[in-house]
C-alpha positions as YAML, in Angstrom:
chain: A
units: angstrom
residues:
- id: 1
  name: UNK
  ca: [11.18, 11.67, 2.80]
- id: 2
  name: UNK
  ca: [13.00, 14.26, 1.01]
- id: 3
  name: UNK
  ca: [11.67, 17.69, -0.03]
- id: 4
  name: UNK
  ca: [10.27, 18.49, -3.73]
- id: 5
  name: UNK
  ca: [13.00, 19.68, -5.27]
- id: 6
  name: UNK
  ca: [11.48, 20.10, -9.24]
- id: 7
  name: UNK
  ca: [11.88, 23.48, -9.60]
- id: 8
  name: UNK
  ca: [15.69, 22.87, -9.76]
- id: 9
  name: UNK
  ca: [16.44, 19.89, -10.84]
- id: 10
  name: UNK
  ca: [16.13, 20.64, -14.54]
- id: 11
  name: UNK
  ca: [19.11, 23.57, -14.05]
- id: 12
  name: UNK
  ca: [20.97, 21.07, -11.97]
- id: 13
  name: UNK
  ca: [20.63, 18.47, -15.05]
- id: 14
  name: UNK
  ca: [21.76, 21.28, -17.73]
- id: 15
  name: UNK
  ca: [25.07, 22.48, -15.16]
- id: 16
  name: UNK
  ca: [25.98, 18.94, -14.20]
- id: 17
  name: UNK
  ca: [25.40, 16.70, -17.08]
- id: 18
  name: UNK
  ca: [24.95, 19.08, -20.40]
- id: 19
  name: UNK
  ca: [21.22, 18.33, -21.14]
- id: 20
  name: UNK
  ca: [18.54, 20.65, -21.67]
- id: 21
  name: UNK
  ca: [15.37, 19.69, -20.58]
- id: 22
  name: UNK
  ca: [11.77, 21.65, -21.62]
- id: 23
  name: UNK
  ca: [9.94, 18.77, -19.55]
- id: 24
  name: UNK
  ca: [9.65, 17.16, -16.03]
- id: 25
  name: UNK
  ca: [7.06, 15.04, -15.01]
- id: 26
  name: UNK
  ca: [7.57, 13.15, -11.53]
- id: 27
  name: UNK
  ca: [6.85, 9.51, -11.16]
- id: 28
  name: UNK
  ca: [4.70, 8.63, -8.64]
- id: 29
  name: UNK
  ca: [5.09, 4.83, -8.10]
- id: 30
  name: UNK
  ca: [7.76, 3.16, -5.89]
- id: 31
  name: UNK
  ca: [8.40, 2.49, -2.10]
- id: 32
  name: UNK
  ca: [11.76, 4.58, -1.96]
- id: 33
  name: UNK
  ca: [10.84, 7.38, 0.28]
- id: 34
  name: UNK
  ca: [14.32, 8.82, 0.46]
- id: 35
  name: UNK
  ca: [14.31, 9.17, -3.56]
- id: 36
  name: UNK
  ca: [12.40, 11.25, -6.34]
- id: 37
  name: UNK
  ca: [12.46, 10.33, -9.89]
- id: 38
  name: UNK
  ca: [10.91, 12.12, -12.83]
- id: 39
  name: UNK
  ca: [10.80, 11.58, -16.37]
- id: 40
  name: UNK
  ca: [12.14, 14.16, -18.28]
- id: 41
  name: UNK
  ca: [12.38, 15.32, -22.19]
- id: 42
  name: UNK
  ca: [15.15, 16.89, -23.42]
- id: 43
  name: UNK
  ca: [14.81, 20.07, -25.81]
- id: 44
  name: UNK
  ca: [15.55, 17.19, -28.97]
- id: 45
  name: UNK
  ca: [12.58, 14.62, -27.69]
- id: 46
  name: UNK
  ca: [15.28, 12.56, -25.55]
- id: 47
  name: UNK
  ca: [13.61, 10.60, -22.74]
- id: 48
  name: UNK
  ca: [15.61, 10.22, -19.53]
- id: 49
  name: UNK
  ca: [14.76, 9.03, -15.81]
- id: 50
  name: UNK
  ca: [16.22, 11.68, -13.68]
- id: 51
  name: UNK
  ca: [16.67, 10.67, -10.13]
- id: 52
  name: UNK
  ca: [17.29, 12.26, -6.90]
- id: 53
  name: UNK
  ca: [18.30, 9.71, -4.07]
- id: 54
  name: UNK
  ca: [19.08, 10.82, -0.43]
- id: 55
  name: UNK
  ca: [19.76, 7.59, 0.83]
- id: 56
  name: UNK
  ca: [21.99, 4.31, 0.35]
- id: 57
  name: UNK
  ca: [25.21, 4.17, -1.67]
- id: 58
  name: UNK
  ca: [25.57, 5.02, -5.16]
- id: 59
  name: UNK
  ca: [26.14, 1.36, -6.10]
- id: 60
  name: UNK
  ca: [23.30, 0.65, -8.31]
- id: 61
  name: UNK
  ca: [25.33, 2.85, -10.58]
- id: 62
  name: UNK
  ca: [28.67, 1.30, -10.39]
- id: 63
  name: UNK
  ca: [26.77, -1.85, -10.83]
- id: 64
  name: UNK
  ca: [24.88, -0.69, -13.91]
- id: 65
  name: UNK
  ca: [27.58, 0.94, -15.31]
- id: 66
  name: UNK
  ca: [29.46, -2.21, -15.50]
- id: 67
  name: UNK
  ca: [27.07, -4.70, -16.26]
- id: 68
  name: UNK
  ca: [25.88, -2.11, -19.87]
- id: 69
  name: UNK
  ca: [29.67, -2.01, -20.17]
- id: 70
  name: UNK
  ca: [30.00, -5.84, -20.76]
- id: 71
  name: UNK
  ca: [27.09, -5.50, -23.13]
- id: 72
  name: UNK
  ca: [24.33, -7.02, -20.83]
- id: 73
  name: UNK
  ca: [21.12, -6.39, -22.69]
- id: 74
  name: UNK
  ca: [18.32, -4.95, -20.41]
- id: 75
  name: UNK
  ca: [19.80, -3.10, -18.18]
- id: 76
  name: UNK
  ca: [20.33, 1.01, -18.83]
- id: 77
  name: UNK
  ca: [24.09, 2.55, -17.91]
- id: 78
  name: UNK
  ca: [23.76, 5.78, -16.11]
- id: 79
  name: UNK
  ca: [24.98, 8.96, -18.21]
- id: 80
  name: UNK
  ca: [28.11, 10.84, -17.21]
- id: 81
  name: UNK
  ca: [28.36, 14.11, -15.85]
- id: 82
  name: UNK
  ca: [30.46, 16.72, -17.60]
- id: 83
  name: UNK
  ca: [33.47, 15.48, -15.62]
- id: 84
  name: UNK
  ca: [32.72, 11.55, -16.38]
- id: 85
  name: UNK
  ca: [31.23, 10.98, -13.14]
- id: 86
  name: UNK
  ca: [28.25, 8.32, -12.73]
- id: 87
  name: UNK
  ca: [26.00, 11.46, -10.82]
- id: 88
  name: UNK
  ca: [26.25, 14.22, -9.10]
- id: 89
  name: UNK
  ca: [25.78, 15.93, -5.59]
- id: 90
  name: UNK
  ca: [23.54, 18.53, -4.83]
- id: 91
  name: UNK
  ca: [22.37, 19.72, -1.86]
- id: 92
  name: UNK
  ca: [23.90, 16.37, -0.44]
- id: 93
  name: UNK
  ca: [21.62, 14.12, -2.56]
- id: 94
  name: UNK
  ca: [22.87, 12.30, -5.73]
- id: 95
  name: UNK
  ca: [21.94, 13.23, -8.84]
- id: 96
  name: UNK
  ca: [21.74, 10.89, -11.87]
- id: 97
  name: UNK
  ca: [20.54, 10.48, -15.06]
- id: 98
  name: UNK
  ca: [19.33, 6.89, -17.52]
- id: 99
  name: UNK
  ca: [17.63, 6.62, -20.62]
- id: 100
  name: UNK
  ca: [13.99, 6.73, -20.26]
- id: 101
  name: UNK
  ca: [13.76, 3.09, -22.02]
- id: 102
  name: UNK
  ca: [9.89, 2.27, -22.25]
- id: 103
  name: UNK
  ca: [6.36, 3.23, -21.10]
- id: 104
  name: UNK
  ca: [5.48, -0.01, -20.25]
- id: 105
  name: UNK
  ca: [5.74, -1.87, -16.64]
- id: 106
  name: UNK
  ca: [5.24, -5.30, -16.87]
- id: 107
  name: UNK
  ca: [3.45, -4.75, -13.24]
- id: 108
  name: UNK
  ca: [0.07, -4.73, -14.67]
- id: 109
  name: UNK
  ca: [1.53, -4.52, -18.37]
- id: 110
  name: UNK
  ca: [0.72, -7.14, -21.14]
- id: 111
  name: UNK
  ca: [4.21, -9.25, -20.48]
- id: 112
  name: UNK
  ca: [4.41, -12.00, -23.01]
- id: 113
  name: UNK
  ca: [6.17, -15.37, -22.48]
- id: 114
  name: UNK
  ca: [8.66, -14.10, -24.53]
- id: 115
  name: UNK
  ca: [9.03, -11.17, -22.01]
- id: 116
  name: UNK
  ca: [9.06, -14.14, -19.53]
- id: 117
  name: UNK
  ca: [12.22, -15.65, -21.27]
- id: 118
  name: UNK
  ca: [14.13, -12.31, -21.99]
- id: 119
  name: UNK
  ca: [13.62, -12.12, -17.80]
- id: 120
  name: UNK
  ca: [15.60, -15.21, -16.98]
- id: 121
  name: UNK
  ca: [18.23, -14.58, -19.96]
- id: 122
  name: UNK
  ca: [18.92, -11.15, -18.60]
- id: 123
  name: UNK
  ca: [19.04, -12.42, -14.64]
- id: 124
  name: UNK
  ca: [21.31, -15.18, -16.23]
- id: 125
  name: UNK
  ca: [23.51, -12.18, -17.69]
- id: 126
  name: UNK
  ca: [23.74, -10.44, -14.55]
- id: 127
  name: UNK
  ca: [25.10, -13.30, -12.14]
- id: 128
  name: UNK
  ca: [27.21, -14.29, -15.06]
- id: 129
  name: UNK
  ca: [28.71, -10.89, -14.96]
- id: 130
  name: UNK
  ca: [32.67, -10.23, -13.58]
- id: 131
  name: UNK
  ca: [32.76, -9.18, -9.41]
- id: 132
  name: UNK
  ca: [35.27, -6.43, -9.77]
- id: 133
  name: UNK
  ca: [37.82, -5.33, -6.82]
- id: 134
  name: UNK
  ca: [35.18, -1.94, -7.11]
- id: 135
  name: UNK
  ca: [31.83, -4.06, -6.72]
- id: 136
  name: UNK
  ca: [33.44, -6.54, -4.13]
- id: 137
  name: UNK
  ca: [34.24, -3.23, -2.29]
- id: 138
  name: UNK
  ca: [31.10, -1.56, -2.18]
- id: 139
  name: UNK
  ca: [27.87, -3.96, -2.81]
- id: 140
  name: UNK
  ca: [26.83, -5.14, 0.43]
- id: 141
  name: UNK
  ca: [26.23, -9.46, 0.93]
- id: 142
  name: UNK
  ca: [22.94, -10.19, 0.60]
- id: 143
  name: UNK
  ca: [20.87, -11.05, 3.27]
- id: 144
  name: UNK
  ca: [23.12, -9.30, 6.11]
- id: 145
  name: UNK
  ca: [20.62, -7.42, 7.42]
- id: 146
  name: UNK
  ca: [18.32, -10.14, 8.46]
- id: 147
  name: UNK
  ca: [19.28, -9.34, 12.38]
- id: 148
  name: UNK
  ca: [17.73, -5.89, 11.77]
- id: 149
  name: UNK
  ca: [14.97, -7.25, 10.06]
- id: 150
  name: UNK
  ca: [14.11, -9.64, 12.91]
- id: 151
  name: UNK
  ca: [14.21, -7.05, 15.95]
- id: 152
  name: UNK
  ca: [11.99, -4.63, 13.33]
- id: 153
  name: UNK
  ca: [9.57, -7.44, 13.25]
- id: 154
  name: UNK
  ca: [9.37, -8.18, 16.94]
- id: 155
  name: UNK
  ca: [8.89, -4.44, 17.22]
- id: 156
  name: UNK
  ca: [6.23, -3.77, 14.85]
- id: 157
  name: UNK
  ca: [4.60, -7.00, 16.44]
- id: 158
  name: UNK
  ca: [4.80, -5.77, 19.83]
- id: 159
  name: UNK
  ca: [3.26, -2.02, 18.84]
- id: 160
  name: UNK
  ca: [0.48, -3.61, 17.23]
- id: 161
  name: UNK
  ca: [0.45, -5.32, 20.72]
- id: 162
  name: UNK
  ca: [-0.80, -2.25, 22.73]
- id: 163
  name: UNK
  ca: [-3.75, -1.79, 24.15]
- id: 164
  name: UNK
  ca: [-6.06, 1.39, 23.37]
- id: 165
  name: UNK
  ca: [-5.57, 0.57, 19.60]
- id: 166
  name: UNK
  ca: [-7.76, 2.99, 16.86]
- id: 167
  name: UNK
  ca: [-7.66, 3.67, 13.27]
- id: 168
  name: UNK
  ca: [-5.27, 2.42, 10.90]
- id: 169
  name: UNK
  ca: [-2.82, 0.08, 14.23]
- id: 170
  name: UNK
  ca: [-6.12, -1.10, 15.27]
- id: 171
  name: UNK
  ca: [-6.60, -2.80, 11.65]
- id: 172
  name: UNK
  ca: [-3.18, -3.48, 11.40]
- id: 173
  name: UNK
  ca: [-3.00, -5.17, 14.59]
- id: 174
  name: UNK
  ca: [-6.20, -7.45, 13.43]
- id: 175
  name: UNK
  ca: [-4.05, -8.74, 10.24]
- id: 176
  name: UNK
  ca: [-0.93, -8.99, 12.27]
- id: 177
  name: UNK
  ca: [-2.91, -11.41, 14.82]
- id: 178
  name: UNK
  ca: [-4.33, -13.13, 11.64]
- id: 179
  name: UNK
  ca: [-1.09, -14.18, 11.27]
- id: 180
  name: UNK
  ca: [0.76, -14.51, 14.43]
- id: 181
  name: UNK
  ca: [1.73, -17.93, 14.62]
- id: 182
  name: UNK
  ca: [3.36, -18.06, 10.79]
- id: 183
  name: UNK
  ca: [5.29, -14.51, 11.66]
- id: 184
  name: UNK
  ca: [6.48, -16.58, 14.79]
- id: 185
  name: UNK
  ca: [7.08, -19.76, 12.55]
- id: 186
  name: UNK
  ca: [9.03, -17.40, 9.85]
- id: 187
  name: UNK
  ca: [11.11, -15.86, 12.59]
- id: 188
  name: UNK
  ca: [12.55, -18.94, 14.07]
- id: 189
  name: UNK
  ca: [13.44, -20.37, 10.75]
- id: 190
  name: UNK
  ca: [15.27, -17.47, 9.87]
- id: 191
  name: UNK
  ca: [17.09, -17.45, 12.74]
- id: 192
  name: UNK
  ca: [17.59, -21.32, 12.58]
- id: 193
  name: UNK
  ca: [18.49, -21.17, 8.65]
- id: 194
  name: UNK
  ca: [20.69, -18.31, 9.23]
- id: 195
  name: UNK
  ca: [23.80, -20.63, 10.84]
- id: 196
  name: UNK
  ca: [23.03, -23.22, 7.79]
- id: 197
  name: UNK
  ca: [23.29, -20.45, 5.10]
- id: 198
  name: UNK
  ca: [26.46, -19.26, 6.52]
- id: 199
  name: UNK
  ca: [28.38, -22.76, 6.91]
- id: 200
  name: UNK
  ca: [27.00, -22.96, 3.21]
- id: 201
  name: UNK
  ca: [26.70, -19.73, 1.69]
- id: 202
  name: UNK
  ca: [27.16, -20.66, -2.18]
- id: 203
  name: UNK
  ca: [29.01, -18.46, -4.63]
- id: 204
  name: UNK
  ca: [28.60, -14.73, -4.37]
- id: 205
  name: UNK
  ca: [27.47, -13.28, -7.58]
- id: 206
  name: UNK
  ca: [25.66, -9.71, -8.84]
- id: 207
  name: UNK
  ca: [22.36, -9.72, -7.28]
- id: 208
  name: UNK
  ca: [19.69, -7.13, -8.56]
- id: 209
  name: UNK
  ca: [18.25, -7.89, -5.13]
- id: 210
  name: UNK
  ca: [14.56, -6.36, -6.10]
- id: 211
  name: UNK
  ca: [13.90, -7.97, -9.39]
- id: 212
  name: UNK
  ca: [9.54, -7.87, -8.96]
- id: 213
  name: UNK
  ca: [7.33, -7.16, -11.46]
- id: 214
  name: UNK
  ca: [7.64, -3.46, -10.41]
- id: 215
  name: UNK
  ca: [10.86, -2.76, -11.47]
- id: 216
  name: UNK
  ca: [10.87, -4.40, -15.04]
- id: 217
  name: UNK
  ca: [9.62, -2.30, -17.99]
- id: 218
  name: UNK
  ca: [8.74, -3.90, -21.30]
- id: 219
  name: UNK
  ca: [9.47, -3.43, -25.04]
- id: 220
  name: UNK
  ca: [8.70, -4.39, -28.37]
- id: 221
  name: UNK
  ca: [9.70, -8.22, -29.87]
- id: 222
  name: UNK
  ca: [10.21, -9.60, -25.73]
- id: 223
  name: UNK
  ca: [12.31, -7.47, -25.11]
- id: 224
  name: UNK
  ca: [12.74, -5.93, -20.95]
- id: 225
  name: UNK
  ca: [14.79, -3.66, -18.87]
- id: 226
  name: UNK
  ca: [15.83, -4.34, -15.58]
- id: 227
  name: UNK
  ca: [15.51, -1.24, -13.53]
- id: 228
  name: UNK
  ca: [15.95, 0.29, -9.87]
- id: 229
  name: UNK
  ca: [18.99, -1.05, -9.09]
- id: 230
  name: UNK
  ca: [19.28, 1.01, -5.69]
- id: 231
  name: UNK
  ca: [19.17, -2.86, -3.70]
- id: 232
  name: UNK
  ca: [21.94, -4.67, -5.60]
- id: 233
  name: UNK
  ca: [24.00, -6.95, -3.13]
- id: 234
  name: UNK
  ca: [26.89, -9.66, -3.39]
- id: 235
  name: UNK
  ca: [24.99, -12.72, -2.65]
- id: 236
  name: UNK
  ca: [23.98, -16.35, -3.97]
- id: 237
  name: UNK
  ca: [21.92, -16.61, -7.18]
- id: 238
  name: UNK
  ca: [18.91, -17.48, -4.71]
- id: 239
  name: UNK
  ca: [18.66, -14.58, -3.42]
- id: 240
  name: UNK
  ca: [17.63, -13.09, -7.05]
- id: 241
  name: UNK
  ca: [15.79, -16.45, -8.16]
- id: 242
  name: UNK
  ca: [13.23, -16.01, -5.37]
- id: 243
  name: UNK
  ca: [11.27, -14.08, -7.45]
- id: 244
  name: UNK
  ca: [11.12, -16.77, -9.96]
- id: 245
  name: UNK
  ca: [10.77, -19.89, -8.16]
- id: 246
  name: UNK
  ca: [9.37, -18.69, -4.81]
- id: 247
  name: UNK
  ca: [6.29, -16.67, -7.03]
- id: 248
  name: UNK
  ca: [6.89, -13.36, -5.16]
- id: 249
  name: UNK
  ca: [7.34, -11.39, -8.37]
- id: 250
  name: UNK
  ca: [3.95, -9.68, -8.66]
- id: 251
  name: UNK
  ca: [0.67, -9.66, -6.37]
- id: 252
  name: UNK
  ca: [-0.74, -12.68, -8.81]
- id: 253
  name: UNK
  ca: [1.12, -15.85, -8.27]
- id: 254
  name: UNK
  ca: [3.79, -16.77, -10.84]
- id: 255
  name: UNK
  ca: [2.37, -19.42, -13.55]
- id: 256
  name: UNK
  ca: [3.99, -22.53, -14.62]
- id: 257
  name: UNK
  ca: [3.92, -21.42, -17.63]
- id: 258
  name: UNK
  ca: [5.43, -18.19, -16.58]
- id: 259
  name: UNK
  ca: [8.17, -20.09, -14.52]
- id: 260
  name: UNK
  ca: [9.08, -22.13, -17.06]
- id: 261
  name: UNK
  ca: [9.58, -19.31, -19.76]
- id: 262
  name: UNK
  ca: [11.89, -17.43, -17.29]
- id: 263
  name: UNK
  ca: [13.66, -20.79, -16.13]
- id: 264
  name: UNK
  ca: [14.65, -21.61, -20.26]
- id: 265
  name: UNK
  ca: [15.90, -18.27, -20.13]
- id: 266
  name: UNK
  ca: [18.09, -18.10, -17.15]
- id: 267
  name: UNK
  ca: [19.29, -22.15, -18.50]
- id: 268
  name: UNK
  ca: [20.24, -25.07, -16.11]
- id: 269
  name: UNK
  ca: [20.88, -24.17, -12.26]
- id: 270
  name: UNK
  ca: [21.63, -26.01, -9.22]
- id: 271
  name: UNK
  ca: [19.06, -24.11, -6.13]
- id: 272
  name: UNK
  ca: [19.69, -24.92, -2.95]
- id: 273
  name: UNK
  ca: [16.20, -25.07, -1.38]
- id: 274
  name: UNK
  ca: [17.40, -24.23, 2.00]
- id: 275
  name: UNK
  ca: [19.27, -20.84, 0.52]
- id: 276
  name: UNK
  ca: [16.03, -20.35, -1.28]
- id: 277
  name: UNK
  ca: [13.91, -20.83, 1.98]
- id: 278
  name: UNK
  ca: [16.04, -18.76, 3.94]
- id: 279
  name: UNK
  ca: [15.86, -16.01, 1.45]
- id: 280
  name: UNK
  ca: [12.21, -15.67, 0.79]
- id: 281
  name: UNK
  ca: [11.06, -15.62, 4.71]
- id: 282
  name: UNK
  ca: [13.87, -12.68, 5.15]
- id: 283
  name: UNK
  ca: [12.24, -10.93, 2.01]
- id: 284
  name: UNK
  ca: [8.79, -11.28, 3.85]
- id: 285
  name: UNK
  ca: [9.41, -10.32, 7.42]
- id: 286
  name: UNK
  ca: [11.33, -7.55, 5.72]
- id: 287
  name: UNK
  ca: [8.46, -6.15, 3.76]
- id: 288
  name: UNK
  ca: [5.65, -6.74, 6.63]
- id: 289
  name: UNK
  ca: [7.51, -5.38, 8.47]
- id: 290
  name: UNK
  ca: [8.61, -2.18, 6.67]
- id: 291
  name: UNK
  ca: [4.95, -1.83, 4.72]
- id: 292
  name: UNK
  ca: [3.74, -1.81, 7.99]
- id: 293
  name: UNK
  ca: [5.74, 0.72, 9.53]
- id: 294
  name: UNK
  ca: [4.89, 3.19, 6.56]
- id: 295
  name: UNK
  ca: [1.28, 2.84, 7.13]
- id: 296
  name: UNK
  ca: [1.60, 3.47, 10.78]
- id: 297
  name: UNK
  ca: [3.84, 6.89, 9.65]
- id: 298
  name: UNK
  ca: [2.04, 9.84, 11.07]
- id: 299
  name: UNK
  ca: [4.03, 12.06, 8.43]
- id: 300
  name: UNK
  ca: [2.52, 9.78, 5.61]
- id: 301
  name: UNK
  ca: [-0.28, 11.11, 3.19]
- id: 302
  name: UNK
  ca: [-3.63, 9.24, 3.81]
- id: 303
  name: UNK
  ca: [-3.22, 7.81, 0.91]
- id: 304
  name: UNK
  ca: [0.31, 6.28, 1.33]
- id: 305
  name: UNK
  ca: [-0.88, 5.07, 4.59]
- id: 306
  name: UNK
  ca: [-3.95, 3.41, 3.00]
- id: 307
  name: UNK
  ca: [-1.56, 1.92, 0.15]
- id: 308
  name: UNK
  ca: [0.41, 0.85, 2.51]
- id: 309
  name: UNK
  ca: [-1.90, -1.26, 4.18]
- id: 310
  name: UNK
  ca: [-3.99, -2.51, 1.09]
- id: 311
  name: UNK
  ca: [-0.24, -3.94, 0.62]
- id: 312
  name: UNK
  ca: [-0.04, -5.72, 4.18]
- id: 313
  name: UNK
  ca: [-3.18, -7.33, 3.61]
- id: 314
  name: UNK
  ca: [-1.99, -8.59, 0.67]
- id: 315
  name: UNK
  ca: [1.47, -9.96, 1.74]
- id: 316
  name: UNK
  ca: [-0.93, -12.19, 4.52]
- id: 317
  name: UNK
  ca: [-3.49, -13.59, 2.07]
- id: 318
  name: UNK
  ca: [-3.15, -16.97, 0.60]
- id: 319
  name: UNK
  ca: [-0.70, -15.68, -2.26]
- id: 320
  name: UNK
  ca: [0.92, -13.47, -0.08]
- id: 321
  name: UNK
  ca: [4.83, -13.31, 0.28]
- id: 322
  name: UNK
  ca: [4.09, -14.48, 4.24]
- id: 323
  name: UNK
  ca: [2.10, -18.05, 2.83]
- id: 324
  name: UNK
  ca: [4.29, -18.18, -0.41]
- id: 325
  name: UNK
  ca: [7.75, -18.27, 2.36]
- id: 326
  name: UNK
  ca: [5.89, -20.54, 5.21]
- id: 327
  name: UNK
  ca: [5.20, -23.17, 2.24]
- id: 328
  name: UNK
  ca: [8.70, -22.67, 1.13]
- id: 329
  name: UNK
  ca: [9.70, -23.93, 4.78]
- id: 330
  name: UNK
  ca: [7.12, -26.40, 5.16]
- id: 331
  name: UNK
  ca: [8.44, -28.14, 1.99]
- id: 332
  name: UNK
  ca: [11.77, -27.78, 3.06]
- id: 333
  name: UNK
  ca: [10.97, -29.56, 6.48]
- id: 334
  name: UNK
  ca: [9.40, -32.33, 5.01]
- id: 335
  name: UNK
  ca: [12.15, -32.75, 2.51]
- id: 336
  name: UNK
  ca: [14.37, -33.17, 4.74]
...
């Protein structure tokens, strides 16, 4: 986690990229703990997200940038700096700067069907989109970290493990036995899917690689913006349609309905259900994993710790990303 730095930032916006601002409000929700974002109003009523990141790579920005540059609709180019950079350093964090492009997450928002379509047509934009010597170069292939995610699994499993348990690891360690034998299941799959998806591995295209509920904001007439592009990855169209077809794109399963709005949208596509399987149990030992290391985080507020695991308990129940990937790979076994 990175210190407040607000009493700066507006003087590192007016130096670096030219804007006055007389207004900056931080935003509170996301799980990036190495980033701070605030809105901001500029002395003429401009909106912008202003954005502080301390970790990753800055290719969310490249990716952005070139994706608004071929005209995709719904997704906001970062401004330059002065010097026609995509951000700025200071104090060894990147600074950067987007439109502020609505008030309105579809997370909990009023998201229309139309919204629904306008998500698949933009999703449909992005993996249509050129790979360029720059992206190939820098976006990382999706799903290459799943030997990470495994041993952080098998580690969080065998904390919750120890005896002389209390507080918060003593509940965690109830809904991690809840749920032992599908976190076992999930783990040899990926592992055993792993070898299949790499003799296979599908066409590499842009991948927003975090495309929830969360990071979409709505507008007028079905329109949406596809934000937070901080996870963006080279990587097979799966990897972005899991969120569509696997249901994992908000805490409330994804409708029929729903699917099939977002499905016209995005138009005809081959999925490869074993790519698809593969990707949604990495996505889920990755987050129960990871959710559950921020609620054990002693340098965590109480109430990021209690978020934290409201959001555990949630991945486990019965439309949980956990059961949502273990009846992806049921199917797929009996499929097959």
């Amino acid at each position: 986690m990175i210190d407040d730095p607000s009493p700066s930032v507006s003087t590192w916006v007016r130096e670096d990229f030219g804007i006055e601002l007389d207004a900056l409000e931080p935003v509170t929700h996301g799980a990036d703990q190495q980033a701070r974002l605030w809105r901001a109003r500029a002395v003429d009523g401009t909106g912008y997200a202003v954005k502080l990141s301390g970790g990753g790579t800055p290719a969310g920005l490249l990716v952005t940038a070139h994706l608004a540059g071929q005209g995709v609709r719904g997704v906001a180019a970062p401004l330059p700096t002065r010097d026609g950079r995509l951000y700025s350093r200071r104090e060894g964090r990147r600074l950067s700067v987007v439109p502020w492009v609505s008030d309105e997450r579809a997370l909990g928002g009023a998201m229309t069907l139309a919204h629904w379509r306008a998500y698949g047509e933009v999703l449909a934009a992005v993996h249509a989109a050129a790979v360029t010597d720059d992206l190939a170069e820098l976006l990382p292939r999706g799903g290459g970290t799943y030997q990470r995610i495994l041993t952080a699994t098998r580690a969080q499993a065998g904390r919750l493990r120890d005896p002389g348990r209390a507080g918060a690891v003593a509940e965690l360690a109830e809904v991690w036995a809840s749920v032992a034998d599908p976190v076992a299941a999930l783990i040899r799959a990926v592992e055993r899917l792993a070898v299949e998806v790499r003799d296979r591995p599908g066409p590499a295209v842009v991948c927003h690689g975090d495309p929830h509920l969360g990071n979409l904001l709505l507008g007028p007439d079905g329109q949406v913006w596809l934000i937070d592009w901080d996870d963006a990855v080279l990587a097979p169209r799966e990897c972005d349609l899991m969120f569509i077809l696997g249901g994992v794109l908000a805490f409330a399963p994804v409708t029929g309905e729903q699917q099939a709005a977002a499905l016209a949208g995005y138009g005809a596509v081959d999925v490869d259900p074993a790519r698809l399987a593969w990707f949604l149990a990495v996505r889920a030992l990755d987050d129960l994993s990871d959710w559950t290391r921020q609620a054990l985080d002693p340098d965590a507020s109480a109430a990021d710790r209690s978020f934290a695991v409201r959001i555990v308990r949630g991945l486990v129940s019965p439309d949980g990303l956990v059961t949502l990937a273990t009846s992806a790979l049921r199917d797929l076994d009996r499929s097959r």
